[in-house]
Steps between C-alpha positions, in 0.01 A plus 500: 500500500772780557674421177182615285400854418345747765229623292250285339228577242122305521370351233205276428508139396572313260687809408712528813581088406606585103713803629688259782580249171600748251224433270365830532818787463213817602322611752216720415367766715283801433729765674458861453841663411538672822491156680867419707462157398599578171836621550583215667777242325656201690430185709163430631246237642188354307255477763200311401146705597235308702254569267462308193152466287395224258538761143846622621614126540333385157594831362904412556431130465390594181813717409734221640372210268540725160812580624603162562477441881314389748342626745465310859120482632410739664482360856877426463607850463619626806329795644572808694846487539859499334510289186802591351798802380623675238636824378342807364706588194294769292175629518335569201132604322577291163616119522451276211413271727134290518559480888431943491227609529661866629396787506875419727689226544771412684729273298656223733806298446700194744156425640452149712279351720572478884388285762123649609535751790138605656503889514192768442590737202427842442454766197821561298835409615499444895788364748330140531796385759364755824124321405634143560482483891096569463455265209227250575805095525321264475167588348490507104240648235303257460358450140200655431199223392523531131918445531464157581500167244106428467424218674356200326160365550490176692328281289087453592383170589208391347248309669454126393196352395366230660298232407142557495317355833151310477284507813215259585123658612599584845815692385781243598795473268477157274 
């Protein structure tokens, strides 16, 4: 933990997972010019957002396979906390790129995955490290209903005819 970067940037999955594996070389963000986080250039920490819906996972999913890759289910990405590093080289308002979507991004290079620290994130670049001794050990996200595999029907049993039965007059089985 106190050999990676300081300051850490959230992101939401899949996207935080394709940024961690170097399939994905930009991170887009909607910045205003006057925002500090885009002078920034140099190490930082891909910290994976809590919050991930259904169309943002298909939406990437999507992405990944005509791009070649593919993408974990989505109760196997890990979830609010530190997913992986990399360093912000350039940031930029034209890539030629079909991973930017601008109107910024923030082209990344020597990006890897790291083993899963729990931490809460925060807007724009924040000092993840001081938020560790509050993170929540112990107790992941846990995957939303639609993230998990559907489960398969157990198969119905059908009833099994029986023989016809014959009674006598006074209702007694023959």
């Amino acid at each position: 933990m106190n050999d990676l970067p300081k300051l850490a940037l959230s992101v939401r999955q899949p996207w935080a997972f394709a940024l961690a594996h170097q399939w994905k070389p930009v991170e887009n963000r909607s910045w205003k010019s006057a925002n500090p986080g885009l002078k920034f250039r140099g190490d930082f920490a891909i910290h994976a957002s809590t919050g991930m819906t259904r169309d943002e996972y298909e939406d990437c999913a999507d992405l990944c396979l005509s791009l070649g890759f593919r993408c974990p289910p989505p109760a196997e990405l890990e979830r609010g906390g530190i997913v992986g590093v990399g360093t912000i080289v350039d940031i930029v308002s034209e890539f030629d790129s079909p991973w930017f979507f601008g109107p910024k991004g923030l082209i990344i290079a020597n990006a890897r995955p790291v083993e899963f620290i729990p931490v809460a994130g925060q807007l724009g670049f924040f000092d993840w490290k001081r938020l560790v001794p509050f993170a929540k050990h112990g107790k992941p996200i846990l995957p939303a209903k639609w993230m998990l595999p559907a489960a398969s029907k157990p198969a119905t049993a059908r009833p099994v005819k029986s023989a016809p039965q014959t009674t006598d007059t006074q209702g007694s089985l023959l």
